[in-house]
C-alpha positions in Angstrom: 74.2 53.9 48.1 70.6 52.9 49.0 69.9 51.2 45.5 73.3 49.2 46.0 72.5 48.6 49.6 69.2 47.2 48.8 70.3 45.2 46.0 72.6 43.8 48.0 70.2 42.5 50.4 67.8 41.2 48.0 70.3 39.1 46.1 71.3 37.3 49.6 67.4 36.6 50.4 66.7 34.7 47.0 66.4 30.7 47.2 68.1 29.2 44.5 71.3 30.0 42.3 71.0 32.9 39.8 72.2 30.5 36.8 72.0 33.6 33.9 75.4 33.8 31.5 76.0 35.9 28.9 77.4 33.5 27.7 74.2 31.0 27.4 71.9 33.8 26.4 73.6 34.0 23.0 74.3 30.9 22.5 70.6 29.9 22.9 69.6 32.8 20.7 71.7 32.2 17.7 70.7 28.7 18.1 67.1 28.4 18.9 64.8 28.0 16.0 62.1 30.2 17.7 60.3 33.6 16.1 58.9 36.5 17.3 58.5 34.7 21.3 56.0 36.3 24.0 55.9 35.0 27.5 53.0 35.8 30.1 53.8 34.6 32.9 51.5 33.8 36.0 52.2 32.7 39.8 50.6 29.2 39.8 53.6 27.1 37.8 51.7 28.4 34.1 52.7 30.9 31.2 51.1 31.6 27.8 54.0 31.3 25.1 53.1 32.8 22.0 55.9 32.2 19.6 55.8 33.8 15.5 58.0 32.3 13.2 58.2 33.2 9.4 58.0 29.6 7.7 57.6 28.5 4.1 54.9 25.9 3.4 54.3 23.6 0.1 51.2 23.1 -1.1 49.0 20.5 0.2 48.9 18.4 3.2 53.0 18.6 5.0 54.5 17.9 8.1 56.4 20.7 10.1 58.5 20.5 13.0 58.6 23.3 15.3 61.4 22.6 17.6 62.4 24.5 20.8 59.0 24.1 22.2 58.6 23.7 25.8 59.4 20.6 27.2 56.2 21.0 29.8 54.1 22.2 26.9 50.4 21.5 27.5 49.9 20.0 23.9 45.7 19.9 24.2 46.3 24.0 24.4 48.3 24.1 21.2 46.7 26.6 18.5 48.2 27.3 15.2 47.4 30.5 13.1 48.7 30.3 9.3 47.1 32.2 6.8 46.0 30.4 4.1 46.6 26.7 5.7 44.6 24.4 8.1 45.7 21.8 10.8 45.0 18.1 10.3 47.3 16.3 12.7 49.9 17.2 15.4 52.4 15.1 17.5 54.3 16.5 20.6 57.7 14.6 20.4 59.1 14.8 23.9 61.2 11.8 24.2 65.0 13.3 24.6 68.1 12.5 23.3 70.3 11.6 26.3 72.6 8.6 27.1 70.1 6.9 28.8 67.5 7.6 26.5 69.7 6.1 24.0 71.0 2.9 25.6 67.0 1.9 26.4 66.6 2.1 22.4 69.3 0.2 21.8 67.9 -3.1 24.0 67.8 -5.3 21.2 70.2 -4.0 18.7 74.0 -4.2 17.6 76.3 -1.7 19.0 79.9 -1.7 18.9 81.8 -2.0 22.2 85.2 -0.2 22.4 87.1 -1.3 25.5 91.0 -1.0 25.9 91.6 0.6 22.3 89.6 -2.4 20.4 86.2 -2.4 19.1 84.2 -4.8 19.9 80.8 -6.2 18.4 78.1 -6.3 20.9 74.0 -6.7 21.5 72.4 -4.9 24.1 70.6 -7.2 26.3 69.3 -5.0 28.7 68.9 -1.4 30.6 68.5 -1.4 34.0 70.6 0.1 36.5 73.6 -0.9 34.1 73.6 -1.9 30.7 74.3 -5.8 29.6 75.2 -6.9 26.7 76.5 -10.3 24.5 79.9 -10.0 23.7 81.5 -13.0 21.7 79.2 -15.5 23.3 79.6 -13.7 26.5 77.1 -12.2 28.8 78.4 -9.4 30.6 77.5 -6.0 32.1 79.3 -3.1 31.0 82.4 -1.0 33.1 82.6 2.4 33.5 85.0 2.7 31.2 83.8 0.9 28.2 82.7 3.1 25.4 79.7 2.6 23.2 79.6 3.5 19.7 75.5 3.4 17.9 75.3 2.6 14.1 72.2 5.2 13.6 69.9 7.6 15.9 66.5 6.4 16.8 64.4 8.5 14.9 61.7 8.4 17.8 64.2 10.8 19.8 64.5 14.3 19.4 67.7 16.8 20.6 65.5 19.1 21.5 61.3 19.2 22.3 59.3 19.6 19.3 55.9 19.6 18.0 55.0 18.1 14.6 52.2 19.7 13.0 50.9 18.3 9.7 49.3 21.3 7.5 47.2 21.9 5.1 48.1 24.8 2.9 46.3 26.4 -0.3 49.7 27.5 -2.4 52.9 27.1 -1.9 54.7 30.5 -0.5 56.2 31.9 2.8 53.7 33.1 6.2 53.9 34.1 8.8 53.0 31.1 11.7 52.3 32.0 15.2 52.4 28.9 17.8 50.7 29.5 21.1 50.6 27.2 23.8 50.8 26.6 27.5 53.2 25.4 29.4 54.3 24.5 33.0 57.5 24.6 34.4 57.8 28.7 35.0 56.7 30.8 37.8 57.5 34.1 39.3 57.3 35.6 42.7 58.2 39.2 44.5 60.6 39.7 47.0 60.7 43.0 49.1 63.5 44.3 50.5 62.1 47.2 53.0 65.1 49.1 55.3 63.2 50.7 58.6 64.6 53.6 60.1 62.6 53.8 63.7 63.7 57.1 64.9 62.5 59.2 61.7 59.6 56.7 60.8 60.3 56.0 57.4 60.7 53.2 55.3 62.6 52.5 51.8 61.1 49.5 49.7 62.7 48.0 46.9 60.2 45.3 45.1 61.9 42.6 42.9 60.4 40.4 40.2 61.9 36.5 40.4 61.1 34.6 37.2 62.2 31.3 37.1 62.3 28.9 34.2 62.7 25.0 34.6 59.9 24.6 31.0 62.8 22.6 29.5 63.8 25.4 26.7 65.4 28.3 26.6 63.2 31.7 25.4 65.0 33.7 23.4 64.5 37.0 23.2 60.8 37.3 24.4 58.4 39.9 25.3 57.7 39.1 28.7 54.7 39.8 31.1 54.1 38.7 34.3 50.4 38.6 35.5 49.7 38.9 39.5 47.3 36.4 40.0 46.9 32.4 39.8 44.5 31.9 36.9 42.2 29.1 38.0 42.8 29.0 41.4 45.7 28.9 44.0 46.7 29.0 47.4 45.3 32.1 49.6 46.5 33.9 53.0 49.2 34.9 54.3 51.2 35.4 58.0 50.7 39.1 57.9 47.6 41.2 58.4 46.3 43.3 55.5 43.3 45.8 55.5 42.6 46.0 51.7 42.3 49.5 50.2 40.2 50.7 47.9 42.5 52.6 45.1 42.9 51.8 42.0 46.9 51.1 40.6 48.1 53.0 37.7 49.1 49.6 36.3 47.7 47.4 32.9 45.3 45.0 33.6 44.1 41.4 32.0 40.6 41.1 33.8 40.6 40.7 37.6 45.0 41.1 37.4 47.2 43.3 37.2 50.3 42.8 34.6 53.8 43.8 35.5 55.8 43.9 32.0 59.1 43.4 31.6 61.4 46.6 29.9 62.6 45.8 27.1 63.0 42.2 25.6 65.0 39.5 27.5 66.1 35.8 27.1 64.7 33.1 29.8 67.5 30.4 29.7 66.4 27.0 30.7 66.7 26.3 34.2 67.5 30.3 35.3 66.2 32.5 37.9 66.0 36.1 36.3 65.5 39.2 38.7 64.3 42.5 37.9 63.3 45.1 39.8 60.0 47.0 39.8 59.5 49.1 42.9 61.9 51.9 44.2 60.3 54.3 47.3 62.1 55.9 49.5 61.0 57.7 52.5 57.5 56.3 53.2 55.8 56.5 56.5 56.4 53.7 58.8 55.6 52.7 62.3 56.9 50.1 64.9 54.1 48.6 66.7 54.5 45.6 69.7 50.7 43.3 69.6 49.5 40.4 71.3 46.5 38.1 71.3 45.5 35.6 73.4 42.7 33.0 72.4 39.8 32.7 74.3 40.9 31.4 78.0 44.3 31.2 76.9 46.6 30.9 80.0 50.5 30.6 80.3 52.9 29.6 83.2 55.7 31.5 81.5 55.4 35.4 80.4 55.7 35.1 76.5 57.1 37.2 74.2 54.8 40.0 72.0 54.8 40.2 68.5 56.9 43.1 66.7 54.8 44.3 64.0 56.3 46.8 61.2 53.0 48.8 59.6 53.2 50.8 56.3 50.7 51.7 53.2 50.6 50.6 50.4 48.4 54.0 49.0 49.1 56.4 46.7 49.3 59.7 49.4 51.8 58.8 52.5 52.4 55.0 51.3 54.0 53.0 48.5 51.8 54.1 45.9 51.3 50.1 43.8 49.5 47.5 43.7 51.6 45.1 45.6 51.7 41.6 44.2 52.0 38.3 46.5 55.4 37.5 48.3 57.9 38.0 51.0 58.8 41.0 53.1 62.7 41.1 54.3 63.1 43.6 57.0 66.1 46.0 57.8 67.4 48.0 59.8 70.6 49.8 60.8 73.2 48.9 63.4 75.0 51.2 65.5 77.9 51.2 62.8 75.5 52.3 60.2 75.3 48.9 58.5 72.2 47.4 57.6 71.1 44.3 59.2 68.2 41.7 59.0 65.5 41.9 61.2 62.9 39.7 60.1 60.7 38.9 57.2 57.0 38.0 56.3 54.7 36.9 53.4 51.8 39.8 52.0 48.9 38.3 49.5 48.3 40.2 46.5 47.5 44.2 47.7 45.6 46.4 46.4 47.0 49.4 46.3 45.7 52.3 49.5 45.9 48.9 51.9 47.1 49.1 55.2 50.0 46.5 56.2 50.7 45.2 59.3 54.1 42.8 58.8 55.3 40.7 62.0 59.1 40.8 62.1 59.5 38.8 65.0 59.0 38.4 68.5 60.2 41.4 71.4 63.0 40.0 73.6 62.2 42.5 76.3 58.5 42.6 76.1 56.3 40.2 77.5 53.3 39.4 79.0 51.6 36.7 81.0 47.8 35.8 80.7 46.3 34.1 83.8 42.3 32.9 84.3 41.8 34.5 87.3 38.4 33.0 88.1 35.8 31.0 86.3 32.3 30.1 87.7 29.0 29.2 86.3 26.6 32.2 87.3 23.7 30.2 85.7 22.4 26.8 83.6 23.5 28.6 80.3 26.3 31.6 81.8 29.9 31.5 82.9 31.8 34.7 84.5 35.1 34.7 83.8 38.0 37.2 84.8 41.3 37.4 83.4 44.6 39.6 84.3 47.2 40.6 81.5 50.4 41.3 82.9 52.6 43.0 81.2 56.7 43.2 81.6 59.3 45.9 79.3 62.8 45.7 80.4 63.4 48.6 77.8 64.6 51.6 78.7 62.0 53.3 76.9 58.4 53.3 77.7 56.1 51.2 75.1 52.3 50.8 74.1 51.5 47.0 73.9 47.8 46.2 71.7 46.9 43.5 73.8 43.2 41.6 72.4 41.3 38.7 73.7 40.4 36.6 70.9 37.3 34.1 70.4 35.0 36.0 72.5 31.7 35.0 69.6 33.4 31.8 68.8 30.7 29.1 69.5 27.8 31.5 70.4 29.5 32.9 73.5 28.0 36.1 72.9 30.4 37.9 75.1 29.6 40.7 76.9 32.5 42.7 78.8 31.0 43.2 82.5 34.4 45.1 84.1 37.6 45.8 83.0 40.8 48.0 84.3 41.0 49.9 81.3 39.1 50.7 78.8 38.6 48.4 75.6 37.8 48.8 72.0 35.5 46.2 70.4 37.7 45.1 67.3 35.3 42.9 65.9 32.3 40.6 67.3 35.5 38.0 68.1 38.1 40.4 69.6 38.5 42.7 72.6 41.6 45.7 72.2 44.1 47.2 74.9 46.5 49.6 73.9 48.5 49.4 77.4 51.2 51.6 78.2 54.0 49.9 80.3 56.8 52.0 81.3 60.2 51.8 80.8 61.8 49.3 82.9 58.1 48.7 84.8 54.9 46.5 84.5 51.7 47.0 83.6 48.3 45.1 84.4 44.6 44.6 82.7 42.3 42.8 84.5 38.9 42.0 82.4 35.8 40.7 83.1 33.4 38.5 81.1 30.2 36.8 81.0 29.7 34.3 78.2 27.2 31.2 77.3 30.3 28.6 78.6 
């Protein structure tokens, strides 16, 4: 029931449609005129296709196609391996065969015109946003309901991208030809579906793997990888806060990644999102924690809500026990009817595995504090005392701990130093100041603090 609850939830939280048929993957696979296919997959818009086909060669210099190529392919990253046989020249044919495609080619030439039952001879004029044409003397523009018949097909236009490769071989015979290449147009990304259950403290994670394929061809049948990691650069950060650990995941690695196969072998259709799963724990330690940080003389006329943060591991002992690869966090929990129920979400970066998470679901509807500059004065040509008071408000019926910080106290050489405060502090960081304030249930709280600084 878990598994299928989970599931559940993480088929809701994916964008897109999930366009996989049975019916598509084999028809693409009894069609496709691809080999032995391997697809790595990375996070940046890239994968490494690596496609073997068994293909019988003449002697001497010939030209052969290799259709079902991607339509993205990065031709300057083509290599060819064929025993026995060199490359001298390759074209990347990427011009399609669709209607349009095939009325542009057509400017200039006869067609045939059928309109009403009769055929009708007919030049193309022109293509652009409608097609005219020379009928009997005629110049007109085409209805929707004529019908245009073509005497040939362009040779320049292909039904499917393909690469032309002229080779070189020593002797006639069969080989074996593997085509690698890389393309854009597929990605992946995780999606975590995590149900929180407050009173016991524990957590269940589900991890899903999201490929998505809009390369322009189908994959048929592939040995598939996906590498954590955008080779050659990519966006970093992330909303959530993250204390990297220092373990070291039982997973494969390709230099500085980590590689999350695929079991078995599956078929990419063009234009599909594909989900698989590959992270199940149940039962992991998990804590609810309520946080707020105010920047450096940060004041407000109205109390504001505190941040509700959800904090788990990702270590071996007491956490997840993976390597956790970039995405987004959805957050559960059940209602009073037993049914779970989103709660909020957030992205992670790519986690090493022992880190310590900190994910903020949302913000507290009953908790809130207010942050007023008490007083501010110049103590000296190159000091400033400042005190601020922290009020803090829980309409809960519970009593809660609130980590209150002060941010930016070394931002700009302020070199803070804390002269007074209510209650003690812990020193975070040279830039941050910690409370953890107790406020009762249905009461207030207060921290008043006192700092010297350069302005």
């Amino acid at each position: 029931m878990r598994r299928l609850t989970l599931a559940l939830a993480a088929g809701a939280a994916l964008s897109g449609s999930m366009l996989a048929g049975p019916m598509l993957a084999t028809s693409a696979l009894a069609q496709s005129a691809q080999g032995d296919v391997s697809v790595t997959i990375y996070n940046n818009n890239l994968a490494l296709v690596q496609d073997k086909r068994e293909m019988r060669l003449p002697a001497g210099k010939s030209k052969q196609d290799f259709p079902d190529v991607s339509g993205q392919i990065r031709p300057e990253t083509v290599t060819i391996a064929a025993p026995g046989a060199t490359i001298v020249e390759q074209n990347f044919d990427f011009d399609l065969l669709t209607p349009e495609s095939l009325m542009e080619k057509a400017v200039g030439q006869s067609v045939t015109v059928v309109r009403n039952g009769q055929s009708l001879p007919a030049k193309v004029l022109a293509y652009n946003d409608g097609t005219v044409v020379e009928i009997g003397g005629r110049i007109e523009v085409l209805g929707k309901d004529d019908r245009v018949i073509f005497p040939s097909l362009p040779p320049s236009l292909r039904a499917r991208p393909t690469l032309s490769v002229t080779l070189d071989a020593d002797a006639t015979g069969s080989r074996p030809v593997t085509l690698s290449y890389l393309t854009y147009g597929m990605g992946w990304k995780s999606d975590y579906v995590a149900l929180f259950d407050e009173k016991a403290g524990k957590i269940d994670v589900q991890g899903w793997l999201t490929l998505t394929n809009r390369s322009g061809t189908t994959y048929s049948n592939a040995n598939t990888l996906l590498v954590a990691g955008a080779v050659g650069g990519g966006s970093r950060g992330a909303s959530s806060a993250m204390v990297p650990g220092t373990e070291t995941a039982g997973r494969e690695r390709i230099g500085d990644f980590y590689v999350y196969p695929i079991a078995g072998r599956v078929t990419i259709a063009e234009r599909q999102q594909k989900q698989v799963s590959f992270l199940d724990v149940a039962g992991a330690p998990a804590a609810k924690a309520y946080a707020y940080k105010n920047p450096w003389l940060g004041r407000q006329d109205q109390a504001r809500s505190v941040d509700t943060v959800l904090r788990f591991s990702s270590s071996a002992e007491g956490g997840l026990g993976d390597a956790l690869p970039a995405g987004t966090v959805r957050i559960y929990m059940r209602d009073a009817r037993g049914a779970p129920q989103f709660i909020g979400e957030n992205a992670i970066p790519h986690t090493p595995m022992g880190s310590r998470i900190a994910i903020k679901t949302g913000e507290a509807f009953d908790v809130k504090v207010k942050a007023v500059v008490q007083t501010r004065e110049r103590v000296s040509s190159s000091k400033w005392r400042t005190t601020m008071v922290y009020t803090l408000t829980n309409a809960r019926p519970e009593a809660v701990v609130v980590e209150l910080s002060q941010g930016g106290l070394d931002s700009w050489w302020k070199d803070t130093r804390i002269l007074d405060e209510s209650q003690a502090s812990e020193r975070v960081n040279a830039d941050e100041a910690l409370w953890k304030v107790s406020v009762p249930a249905n009461g207030e709280a207060s921290v008043t603090a006192t700092f010297e600084t350069r302005y």
